[in-house]
C-alpha positions as CSV (number, residue, x, y, z in Angstrom):
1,X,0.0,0.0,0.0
2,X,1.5,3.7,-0.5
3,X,1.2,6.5,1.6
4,X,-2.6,7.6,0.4
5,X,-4.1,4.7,0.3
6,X,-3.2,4.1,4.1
7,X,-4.1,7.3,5.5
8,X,-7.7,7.2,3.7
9,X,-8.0,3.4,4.9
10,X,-7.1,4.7,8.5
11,X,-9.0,8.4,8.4
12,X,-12.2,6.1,7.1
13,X,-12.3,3.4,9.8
14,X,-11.3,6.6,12.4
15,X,-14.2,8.5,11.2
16,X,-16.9,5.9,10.9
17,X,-16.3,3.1,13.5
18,X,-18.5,5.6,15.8
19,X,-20.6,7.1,13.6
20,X,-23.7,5.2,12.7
21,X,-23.2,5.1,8.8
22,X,-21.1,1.8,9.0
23,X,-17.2,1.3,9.5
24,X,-17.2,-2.1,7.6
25,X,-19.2,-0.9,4.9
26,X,-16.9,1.7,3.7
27,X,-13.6,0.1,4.4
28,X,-15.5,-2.5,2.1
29,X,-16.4,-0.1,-0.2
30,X,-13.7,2.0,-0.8
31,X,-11.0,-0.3,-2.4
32,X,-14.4,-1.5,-4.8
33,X,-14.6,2.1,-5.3
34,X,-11.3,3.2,-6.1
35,X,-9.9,-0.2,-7.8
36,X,-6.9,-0.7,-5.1
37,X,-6.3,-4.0,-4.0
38,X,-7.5,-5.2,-0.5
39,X,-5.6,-3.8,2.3
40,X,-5.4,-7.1,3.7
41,X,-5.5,-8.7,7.1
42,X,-2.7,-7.0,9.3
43,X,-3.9,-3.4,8.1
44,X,-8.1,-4.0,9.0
45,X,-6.4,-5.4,13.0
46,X,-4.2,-2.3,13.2
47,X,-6.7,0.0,12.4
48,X,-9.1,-1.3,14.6
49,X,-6.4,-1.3,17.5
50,X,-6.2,2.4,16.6
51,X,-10.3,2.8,17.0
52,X,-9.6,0.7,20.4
53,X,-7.0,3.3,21.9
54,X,-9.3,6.2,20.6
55,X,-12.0,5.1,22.9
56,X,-10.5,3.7,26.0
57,X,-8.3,7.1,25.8
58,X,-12.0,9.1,25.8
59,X,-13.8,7.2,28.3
60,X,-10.3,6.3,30.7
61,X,-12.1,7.9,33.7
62,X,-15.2,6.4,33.0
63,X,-13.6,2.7,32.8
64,X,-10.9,3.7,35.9
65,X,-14.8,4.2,37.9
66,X,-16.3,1.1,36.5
67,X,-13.6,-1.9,36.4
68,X,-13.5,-0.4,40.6
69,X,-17.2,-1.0,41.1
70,X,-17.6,-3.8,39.1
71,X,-14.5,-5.5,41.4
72,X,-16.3,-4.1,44.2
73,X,-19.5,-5.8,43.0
74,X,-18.1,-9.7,43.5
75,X,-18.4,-8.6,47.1
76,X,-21.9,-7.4,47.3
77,X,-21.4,-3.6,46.4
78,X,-23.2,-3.1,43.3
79,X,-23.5,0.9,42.6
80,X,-24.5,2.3,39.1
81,X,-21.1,2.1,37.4
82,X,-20.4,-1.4,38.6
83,X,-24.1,-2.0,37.0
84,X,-23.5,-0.1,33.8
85,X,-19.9,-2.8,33.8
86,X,-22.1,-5.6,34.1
87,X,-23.8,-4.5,31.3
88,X,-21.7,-4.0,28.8
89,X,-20.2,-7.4,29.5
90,X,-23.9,-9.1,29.0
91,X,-24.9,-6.9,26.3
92,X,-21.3,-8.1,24.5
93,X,-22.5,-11.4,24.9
94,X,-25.3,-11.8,21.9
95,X,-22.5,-10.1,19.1
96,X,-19.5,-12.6,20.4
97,X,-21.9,-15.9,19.9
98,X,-23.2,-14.6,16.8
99,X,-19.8,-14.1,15.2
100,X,-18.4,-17.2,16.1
101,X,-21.4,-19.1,14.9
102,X,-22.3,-17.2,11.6
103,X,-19.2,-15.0,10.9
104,X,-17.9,-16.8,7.7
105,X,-21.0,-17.3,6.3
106,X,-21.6,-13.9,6.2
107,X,-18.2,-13.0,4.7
108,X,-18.8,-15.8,2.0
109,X,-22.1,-14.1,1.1
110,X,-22.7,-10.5,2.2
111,X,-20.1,-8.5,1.6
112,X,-21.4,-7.4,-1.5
113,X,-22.3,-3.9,-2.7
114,X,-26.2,-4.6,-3.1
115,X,-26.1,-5.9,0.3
116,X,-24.7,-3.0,1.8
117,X,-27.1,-1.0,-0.5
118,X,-30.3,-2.3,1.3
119,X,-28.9,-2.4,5.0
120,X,-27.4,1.5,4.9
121,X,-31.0,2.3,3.9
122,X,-33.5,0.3,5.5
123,X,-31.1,0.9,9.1
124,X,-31.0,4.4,8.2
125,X,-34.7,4.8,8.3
126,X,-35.0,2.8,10.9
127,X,-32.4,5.0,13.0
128,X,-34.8,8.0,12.2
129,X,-37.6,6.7,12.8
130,X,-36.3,5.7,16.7
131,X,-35.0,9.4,16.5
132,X,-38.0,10.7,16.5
133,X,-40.6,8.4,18.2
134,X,-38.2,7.9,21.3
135,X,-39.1,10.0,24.7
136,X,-35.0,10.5,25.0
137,X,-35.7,10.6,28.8
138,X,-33.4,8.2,30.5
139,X,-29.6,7.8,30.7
140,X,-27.3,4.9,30.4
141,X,-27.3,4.1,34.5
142,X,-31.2,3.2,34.1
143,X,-31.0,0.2,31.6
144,X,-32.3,-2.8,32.6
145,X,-31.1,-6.4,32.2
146,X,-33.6,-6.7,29.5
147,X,-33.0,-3.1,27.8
148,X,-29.1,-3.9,27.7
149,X,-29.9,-7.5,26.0
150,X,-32.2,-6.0,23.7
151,X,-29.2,-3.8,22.5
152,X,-26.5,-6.8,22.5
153,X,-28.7,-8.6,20.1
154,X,-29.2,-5.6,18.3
155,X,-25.7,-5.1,18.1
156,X,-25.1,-8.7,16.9
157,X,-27.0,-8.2,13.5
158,X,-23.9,-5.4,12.8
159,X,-22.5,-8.6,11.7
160,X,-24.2,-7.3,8.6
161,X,-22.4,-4.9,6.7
162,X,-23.7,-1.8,5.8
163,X,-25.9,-2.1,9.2
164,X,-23.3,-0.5,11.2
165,X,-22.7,-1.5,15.4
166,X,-22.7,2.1,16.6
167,X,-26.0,2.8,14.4
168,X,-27.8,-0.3,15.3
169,X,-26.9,0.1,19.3
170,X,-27.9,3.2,19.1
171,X,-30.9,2.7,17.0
172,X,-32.1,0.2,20.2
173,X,-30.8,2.3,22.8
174,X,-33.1,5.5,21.6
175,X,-36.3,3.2,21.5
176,X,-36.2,2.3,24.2
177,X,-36.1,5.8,25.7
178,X,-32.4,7.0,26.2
179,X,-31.7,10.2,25.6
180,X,-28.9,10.8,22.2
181,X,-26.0,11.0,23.9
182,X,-26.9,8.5,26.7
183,X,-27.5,5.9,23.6
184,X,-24.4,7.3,21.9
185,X,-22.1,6.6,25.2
186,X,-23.3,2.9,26.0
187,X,-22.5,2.1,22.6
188,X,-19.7,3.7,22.8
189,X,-18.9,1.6,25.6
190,X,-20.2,-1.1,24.1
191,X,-17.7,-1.2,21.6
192,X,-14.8,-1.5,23.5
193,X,-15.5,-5.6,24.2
194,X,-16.5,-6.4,20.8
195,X,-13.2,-4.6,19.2
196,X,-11.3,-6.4,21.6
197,X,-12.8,-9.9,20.8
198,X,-13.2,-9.0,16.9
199,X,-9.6,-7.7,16.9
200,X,-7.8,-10.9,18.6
201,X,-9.9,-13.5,16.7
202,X,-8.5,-11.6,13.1
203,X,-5.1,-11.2,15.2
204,X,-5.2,-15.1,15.7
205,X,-6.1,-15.9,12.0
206,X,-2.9,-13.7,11.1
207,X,-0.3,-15.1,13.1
208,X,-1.1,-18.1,10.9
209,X,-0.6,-16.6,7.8
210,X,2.8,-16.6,6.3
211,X,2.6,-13.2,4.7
212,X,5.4,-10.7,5.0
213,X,4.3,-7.3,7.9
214,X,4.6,-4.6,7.0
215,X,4.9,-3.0,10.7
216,X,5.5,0.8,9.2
217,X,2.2,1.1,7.5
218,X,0.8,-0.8,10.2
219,X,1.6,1.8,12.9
220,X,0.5,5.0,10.6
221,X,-2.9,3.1,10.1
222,X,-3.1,2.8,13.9
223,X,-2.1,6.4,14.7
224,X,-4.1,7.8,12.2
225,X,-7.1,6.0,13.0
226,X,-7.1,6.2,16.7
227,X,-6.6,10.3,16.6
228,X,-9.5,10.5,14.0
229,X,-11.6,8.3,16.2
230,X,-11.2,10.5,19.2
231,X,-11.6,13.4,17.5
232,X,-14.6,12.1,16.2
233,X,-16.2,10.3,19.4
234,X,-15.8,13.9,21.0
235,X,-17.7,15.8,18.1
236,X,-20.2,13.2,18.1
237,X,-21.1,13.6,22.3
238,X,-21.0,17.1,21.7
239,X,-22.9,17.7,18.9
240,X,-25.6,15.2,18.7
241,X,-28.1,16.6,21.2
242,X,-28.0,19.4,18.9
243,X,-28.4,18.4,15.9
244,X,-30.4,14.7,16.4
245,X,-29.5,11.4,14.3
246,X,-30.9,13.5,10.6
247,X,-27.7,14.2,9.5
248,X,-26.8,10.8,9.3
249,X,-29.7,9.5,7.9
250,X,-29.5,11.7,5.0
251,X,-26.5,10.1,4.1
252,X,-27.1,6.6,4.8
253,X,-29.8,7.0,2.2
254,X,-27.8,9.1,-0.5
255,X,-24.8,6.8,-0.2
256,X,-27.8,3.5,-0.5
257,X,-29.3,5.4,-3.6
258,X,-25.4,6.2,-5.0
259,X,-24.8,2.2,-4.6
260,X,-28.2,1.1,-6.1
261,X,-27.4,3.0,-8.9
262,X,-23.9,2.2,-9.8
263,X,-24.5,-1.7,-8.8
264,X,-27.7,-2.3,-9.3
């Protein structure tokens, strides 16, 4: 890869990993788009490590407060954070069993651009539609048991391209109630497992592959995509109560109509 084709690969999966437009879509998209040839293995697991730093960097006092109460929970102590620990770890649960069950039959078969067409619309409207019907009165500390598995199996079907984890998650999140940001934060949060999981089963498929690493590419594609990540998480947070989920509706369904036509 030369020098452009790794900053856009990094700057894309930086800027949509938290956005709900779907990361996987356009990393898939863009080498169809522009004729390159696949970025391969190492690249995708570095950029994703970069997406990984980006959040745990953002929410470090956040997860400082909740790995202490959820230790302080085996002994009886359960206060919100050590609650809101707890559910990220169950709501993780639905995404890690559907990937090892279904994940190469969905790289076998919908990967393509049609695919990602219908999903980046038909998620899209749905996104808007829990926009606007949600009451966007609760935060992330009131979730239930039963509201946080609702959103782990509704992150699991981010499996999906084009459907996009963050969008999905928050998608859930915002029906049932949570305000933008709140929805925006616990799948934020929500992330952080799934990269970790998603990351070290693609590490463990690499270490098997012979292929020559190319480790200086590899750590511009992380920097790059962990300092576009952050910058973008913290836009995101700040904007988004502002502005509402529209924006990215919009082009979810101008980038499924761009697709349809050029594929279709």
């Amino acid at each position: 890869m030369d020098l452009l084709q790794i900053a856009v690969l990094a700057l894309v999966q930086g800027l949509t990993e938290f956005l709900p437009i779907s990361s996987s879509a356009h990393l898939i998209l863009v080498p169809i788009l522009t004729d390159w040839t696949d970025q391969g293995l190492a690249f995708d697991v570095a950029v994703h490590v970069g997406t990984l730093v980006a959040v745990v960097a953002y929410f470090r006092s956040e997860l400082s407060a909740m790995t202490g109460a959820w230790i302080r929970s085996w002994r009886g102590q359960l206060n919100p954070e050590g609650r809101l620990a707890w559910g990220v770890l169950l709501g993780t649960v639905p995404a890690g069993l559907a990937g090892l069950l279904f994940n190469d039959l969905i790289a076998q078969h919908l990967r393509s651009p049609l695919v990602i067409a219908t999903t980046t619309v038909l998620f899209g409207l749905l996104l808007w539609w829990s926009d606007v019907q949600g009451a966007r009165t609760r935060d992330e500390h009131s979730l239930s048991w039963r509201d946080v598995l609702i959103i782990g199996c509704a992150q699991a079907l981010a499996l999906i391209p084009g459907t996009s984890r963050s969008g999905i998650t928050m998608t859930a999140g915002l029906a049932l109630g949570l305000s933008r940001d709140s929805a925006a934060r616990f799948s934020f949060l929500l992330s952080i497992p799934i990269i970790v999981l998603a990351g070290g089963w693609e590490t463990l498929k690499l270490v098997q592959q012979p292929a020559a690493t190319h480790w200086g590419a590899l750590a511009t594609g992380v920097a790059l995509s962990a300092l576009s990540a952050y910058l973008c998480i913290h836009l995101f947070l700040s904007l988004i109560n502002r502005i509402g989920m529209l924006p990215f509706v919009i082009y979810r369904l101008l980038l499924g109509a761009v697709l349809f036509v050029l594929f279709l």
